[in-house]
N, C-alpha and C positions, 0 to 999 in steps of 0.2 A: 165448373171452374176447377182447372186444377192446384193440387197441395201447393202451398208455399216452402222454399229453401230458403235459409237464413245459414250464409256461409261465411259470413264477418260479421263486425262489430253494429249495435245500432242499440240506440237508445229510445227507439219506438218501438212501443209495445205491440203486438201482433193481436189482431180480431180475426177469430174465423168466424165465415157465416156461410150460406147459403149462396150468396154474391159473388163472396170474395175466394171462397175456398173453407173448406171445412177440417183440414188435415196440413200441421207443418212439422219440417224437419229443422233439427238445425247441426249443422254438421259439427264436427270438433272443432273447426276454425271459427266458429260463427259463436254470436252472443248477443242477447239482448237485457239490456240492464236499463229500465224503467225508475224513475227516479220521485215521479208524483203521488202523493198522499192517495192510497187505498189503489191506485193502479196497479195492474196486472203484466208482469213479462209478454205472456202469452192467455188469452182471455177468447172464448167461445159464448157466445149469444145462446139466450134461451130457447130452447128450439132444438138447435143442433148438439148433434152426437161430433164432438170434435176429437180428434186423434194428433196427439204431440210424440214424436221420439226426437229426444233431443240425446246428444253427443258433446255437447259444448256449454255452455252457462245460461241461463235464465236467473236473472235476477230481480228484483222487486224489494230494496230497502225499506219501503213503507208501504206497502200490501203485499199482492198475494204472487206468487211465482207460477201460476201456473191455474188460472181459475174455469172450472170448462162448467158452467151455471146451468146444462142441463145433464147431460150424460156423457160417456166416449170411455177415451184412454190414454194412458199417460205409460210411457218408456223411456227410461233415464238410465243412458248409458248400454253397454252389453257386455258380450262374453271379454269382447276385445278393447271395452274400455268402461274402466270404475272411478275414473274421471270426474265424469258428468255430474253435474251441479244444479240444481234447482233450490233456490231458496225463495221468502218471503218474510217481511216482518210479523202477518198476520198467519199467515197459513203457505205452506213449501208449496203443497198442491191441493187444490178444492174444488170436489166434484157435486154435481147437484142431484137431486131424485129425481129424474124425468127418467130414468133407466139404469142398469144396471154401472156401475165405472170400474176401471180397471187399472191400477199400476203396476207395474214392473221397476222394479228399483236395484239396477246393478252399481248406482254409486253414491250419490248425498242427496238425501230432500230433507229440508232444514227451514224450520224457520228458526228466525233469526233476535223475534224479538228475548227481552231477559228480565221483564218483570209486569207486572198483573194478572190481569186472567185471560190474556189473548196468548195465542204464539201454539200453533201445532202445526207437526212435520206435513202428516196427512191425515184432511175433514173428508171424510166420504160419506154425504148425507142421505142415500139410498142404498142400495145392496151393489154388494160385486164383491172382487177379490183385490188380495194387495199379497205382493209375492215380493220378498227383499230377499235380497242377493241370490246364490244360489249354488252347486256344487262344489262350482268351480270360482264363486264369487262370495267369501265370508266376511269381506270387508266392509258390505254394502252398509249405509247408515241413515236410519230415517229418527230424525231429533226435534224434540219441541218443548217448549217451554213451560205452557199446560200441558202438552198431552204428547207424544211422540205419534201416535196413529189415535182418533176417535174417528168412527163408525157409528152410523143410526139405521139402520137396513135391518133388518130381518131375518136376511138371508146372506150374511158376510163371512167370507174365509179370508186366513191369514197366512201365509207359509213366509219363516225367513229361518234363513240362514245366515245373517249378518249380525246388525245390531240397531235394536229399536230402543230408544229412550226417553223417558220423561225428565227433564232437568230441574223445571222448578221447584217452589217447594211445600206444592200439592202435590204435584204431578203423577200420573199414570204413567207409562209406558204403554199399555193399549187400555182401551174405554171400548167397548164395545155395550154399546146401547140397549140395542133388543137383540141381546145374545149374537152366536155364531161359533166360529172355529178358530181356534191357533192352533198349528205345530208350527214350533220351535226347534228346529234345525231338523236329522236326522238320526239315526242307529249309530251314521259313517261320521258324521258334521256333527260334532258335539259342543263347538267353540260358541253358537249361535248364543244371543243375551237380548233380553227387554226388562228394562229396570224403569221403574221409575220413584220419587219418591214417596207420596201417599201410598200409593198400591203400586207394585207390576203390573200386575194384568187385573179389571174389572169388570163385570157383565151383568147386566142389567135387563130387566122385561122378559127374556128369555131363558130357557135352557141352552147352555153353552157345552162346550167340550172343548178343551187342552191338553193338548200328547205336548209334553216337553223330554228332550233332550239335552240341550244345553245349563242355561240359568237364567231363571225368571226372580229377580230379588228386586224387593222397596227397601228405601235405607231410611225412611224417616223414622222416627222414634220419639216423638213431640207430643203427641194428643193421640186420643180416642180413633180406632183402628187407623191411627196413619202406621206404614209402614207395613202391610199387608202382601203379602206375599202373590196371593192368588185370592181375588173376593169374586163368588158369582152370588148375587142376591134371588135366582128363581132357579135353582137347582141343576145339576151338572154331571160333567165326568172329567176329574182328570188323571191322566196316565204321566208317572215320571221318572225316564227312562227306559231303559228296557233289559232282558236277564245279557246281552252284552254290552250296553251301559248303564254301571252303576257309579256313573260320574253325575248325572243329571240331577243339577237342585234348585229346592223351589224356597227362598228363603227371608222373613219376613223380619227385619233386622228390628220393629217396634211393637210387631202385636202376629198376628197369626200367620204361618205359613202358608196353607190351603183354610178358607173360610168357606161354607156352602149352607145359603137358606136356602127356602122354597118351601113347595105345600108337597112335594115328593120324594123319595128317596134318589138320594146318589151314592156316586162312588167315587173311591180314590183308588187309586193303583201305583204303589209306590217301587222304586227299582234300586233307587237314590237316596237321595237325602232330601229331607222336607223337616224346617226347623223356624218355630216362633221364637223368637230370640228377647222380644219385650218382656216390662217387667209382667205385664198379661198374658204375653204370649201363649198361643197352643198351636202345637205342632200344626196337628188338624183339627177342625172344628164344621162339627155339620149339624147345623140346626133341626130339619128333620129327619132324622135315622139315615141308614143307608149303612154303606159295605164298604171298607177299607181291606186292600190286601198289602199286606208291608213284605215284599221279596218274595223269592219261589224257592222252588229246589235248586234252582241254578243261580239263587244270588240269597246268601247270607249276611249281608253287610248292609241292608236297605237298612234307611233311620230314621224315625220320626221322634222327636223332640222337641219340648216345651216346656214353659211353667205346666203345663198338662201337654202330656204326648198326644191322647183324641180324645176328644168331646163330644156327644150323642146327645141330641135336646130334640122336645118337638115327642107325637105320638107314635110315631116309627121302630120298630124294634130293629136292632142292627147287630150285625157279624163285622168281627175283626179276624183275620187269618194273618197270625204273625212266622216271618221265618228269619226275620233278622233281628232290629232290637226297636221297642218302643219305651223313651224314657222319660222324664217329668222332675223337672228340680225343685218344684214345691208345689205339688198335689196328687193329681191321681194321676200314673202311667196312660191308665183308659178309664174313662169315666162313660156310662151307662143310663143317661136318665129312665130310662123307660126298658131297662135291660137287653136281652139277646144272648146272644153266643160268641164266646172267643176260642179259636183253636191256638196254642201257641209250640211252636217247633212241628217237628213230625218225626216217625220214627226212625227216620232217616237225618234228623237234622235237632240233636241236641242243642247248639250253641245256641237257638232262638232263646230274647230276652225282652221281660217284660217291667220295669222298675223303675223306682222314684222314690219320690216322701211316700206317696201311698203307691199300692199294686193297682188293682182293678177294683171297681166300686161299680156293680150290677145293681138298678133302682125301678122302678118301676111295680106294677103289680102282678105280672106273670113272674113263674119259676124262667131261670136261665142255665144257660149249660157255661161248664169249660172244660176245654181238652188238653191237657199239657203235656209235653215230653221233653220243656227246656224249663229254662227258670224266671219266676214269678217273685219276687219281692220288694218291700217297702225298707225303705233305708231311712227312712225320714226322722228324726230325734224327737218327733211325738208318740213314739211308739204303739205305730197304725196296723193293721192288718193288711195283709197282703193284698189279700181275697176277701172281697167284699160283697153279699149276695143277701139283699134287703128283702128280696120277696121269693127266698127259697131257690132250690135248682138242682142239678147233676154236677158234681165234677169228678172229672179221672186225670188220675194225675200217674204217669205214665203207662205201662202196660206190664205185661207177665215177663215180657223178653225186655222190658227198659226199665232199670231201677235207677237211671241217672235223675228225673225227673225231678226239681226241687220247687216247693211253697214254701217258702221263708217270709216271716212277718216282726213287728215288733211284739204288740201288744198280741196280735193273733194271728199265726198263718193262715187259718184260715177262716173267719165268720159268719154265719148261716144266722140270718134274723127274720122273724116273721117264716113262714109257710114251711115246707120240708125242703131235707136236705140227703140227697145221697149222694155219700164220699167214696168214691173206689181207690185205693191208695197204692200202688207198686212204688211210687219212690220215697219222698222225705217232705213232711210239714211241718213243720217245725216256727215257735214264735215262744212268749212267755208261756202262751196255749197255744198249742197245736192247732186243736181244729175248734173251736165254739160253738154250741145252739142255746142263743139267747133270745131276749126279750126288747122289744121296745116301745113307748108308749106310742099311738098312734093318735094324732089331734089331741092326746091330754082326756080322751074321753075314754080308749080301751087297751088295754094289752095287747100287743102281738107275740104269741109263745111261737118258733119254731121247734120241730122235732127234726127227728130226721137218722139215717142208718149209716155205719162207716163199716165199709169192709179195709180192711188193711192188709195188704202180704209186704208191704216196706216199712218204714217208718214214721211214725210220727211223735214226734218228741217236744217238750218242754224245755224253753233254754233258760230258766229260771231258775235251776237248782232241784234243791229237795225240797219245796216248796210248791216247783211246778206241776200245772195240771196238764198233759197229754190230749185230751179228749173232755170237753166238759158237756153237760149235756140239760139241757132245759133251762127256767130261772136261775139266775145267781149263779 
């Protein structure tokens, strides 16, 4: 049987099947606008792989705009027209797992509904891809009310270039189920947006990956992680921006910008800005360890920011490599549960920054390193320590040819507790105390004494007066 043309007006809803045809078009002049409780514009039987390009309207006030119940695909609009309209009350377009589904989206898939827990743009219950707008099409728009796009596949990719939305006020912008892939515009296309409000983007069952460019922002700010920037709950990657955009942001207007559990290490890769803006908020937050890199030699102005700039939890030991600025309006810059490594600047790039209420707080039971050639300090009115390093470590804090290097603290530039400690010094430490090797109780049952060595060829100074201690070294 062949395709069906829909080149005008008609209020019957389209079946394909095996019988009647498994493929329609409808051209610009055509439209079907379906008016019955949970009916479908255009609707494909279980079984068949149905194939829709529409050019003109599909409608569905009270169900789905476009329902193909086992697999196919779905094309709304093109190069030469961003027109194309597909909506739904319940769902714009809804594909089934008998196979893989496919949209293209050069102009609106929307549903329509605007309160409870129904209404998303696109449900893709099996694997495939969803590609909004594109090069030459940045104004494509796929909207919904729970969800702008949810996915339960496996194996699901995202690419847009327009604008994906969650509006209610849960909402996502993308849910992706059992993990998969976004990018979000490109290097050239940076205008691309998925907002939603609980979360922007969230991913679940799987490891995920998201390359953004554009802006991925939640605006809620209500409850308990709403307003999340980027949540994957089984571990991840994402990239935000790139060293020729650092316009790209990921930003989480009620609680964390990038969030990352799971039982394995991730990474961030930051170019941009990436910012928890709640009163919770953290910049980044990665439950088991993993690697954040904030900017490179070709981008200085990357920013991670939060009530904590990054957060390290879980048995993972982790590396931070900063070239831009990581900051914290009421806690630690980078916090460390289980320690690791941070580099911060390079010799080549003093202006890296590292600061907050507190600096860095390294925890765990292994020694940890830092490398610095930019500045590290606590500005916080509790008068904290900069450098914070619970279970001993190395730090160098510039080199023989860098004496720009600064550790500035309140109460201590820089603190060594528990295990050893050696300080290589070329630039400036500086706090009430300089540098510290103290003590602290461990369970209430033993002492932990740090010791530890400081070579110095720069400074390290007391900003306490004549009073101040430079260098303290063992109990008290």
């Amino acid at each position: 049987m062949s395709d069906i043309t829909i080149s005008s007006a008609t209020t019957a809803g389209i079946a394909l099947s095996a019988a009647h045809g498994t493929g329609v078009t409808i051209t610009q002049t055509g439209s079907v606008d379906v008016a019955g409780r949970l009916g479908s514009a255009v609707y494909a039987v279980l079984g068949v792989a149905g194939t829709v390009v529409n050019m003109g309207t599909l409608s569905a006030p009270a169900g789905y705009g476009v329902h193909l119940a086992s697999d196919g695909s779905v094309a709304n609009g093109g190069a030469g027209d961003t027109t194309a309209l597909i909506s739904g009350a319940i769902y714009g377009v809804k594909i089934g797992n008998g196979g893989p589904g496919t949209v293209v989206n050069d102009g609106t898939i929307r549903s329509t509904t605007t309160s409870g827990n129904l209404g998303e743009g696109i449900k893709l219950l099996g694997d495939g891809s969803i590609t909004n707008g594109s090069a030459t099409d940045q104004s494509a728009l796929i909207a919904g009310y729970k969800n702008g796009i949810e996915a339960n596949g496996t194996a699901v990719s995202v690419a847009n270039f327009g604008h994906i939305a969650g509006i209610g006020s849960s909402a996502y912008g993308l849910y992706l189920r059992a993990g998969g892939s976004l990018t979000n515009g490109s290097a050239s296309y940076t205008a691309a947006s998925v907002t939603g409000v609980s979360k922007g983007i969230e991913a679940t069952v799987a490891y995920t990956q998201v390359i953004n460019f554009g802006t991925i922002l939640a605006t809620g700010n209500t409850g308990s992680g709403m307003g999340r920037g980027v949540g994957l709950a089984v571990g991840g990657s994402v990239v935000n921006g790139s060293a020729s955009d650092t316009g790209a942001r990921i930003i989480g207007d009620g609680a964390s910008g990038v969030y990352i559990k799971g039982t394995s290490a991730s990474t961030v890769t930051n170019f941009g800005t990436i910012a928890g803006l709640g009163a919770t908020g953290i910049g980044v937050a990665i439950r088991q360890g993993g690697t954040v890199v904030n900017g490179g030699a070709g981008d200085m102005l990357a920013t991670i920011t939060g009530k904590k700039g990054i957060e390290f939890q879980g048995s993972v030991r982790s590396a931070v490599s900063n070239y831009g600025t990581i900051t914290a309006t009421n806690a630690g810059a980078i916090d460390m549960e289980t320690g690791g490594s941070v580099v911060n600047g390079s010799a080549a790039d003093h202006a890296a920054r590292i600061g907050g209420y507190r600096g860095i707080v390294f925890g765990g039971a292994a020694a940890s390193t830092l490398t610095n050639y930019g500045t590290i300090a606590a500005t916080g009115s509790g008068l904290l320590p900069a450098v914070s390093l619970l279970a001993g470590g190395a730090v160098t804090n510039g080199s023989a040819t860098d004496h720009a290097a600064v550790i500035a603290g309140g109460s201590t530039g820089l603190l060594v507790v528990a295990g050893s400690g050696m300080i290589v010094n070329d630039g400036t430490i500086s706090g009430n105390t300089g540098i510290a090797f103290t003590q602290q109780a461990a369970h209430a049952a033993a002492m932990l004494v740090s010791a530890g060595t400081v070579v110095n060829a720069g400074t390290i100074a007391s900003t306490a007066g004549s009073g101040g201690i430079a260098i303290r070294f063992g109990a008290g």
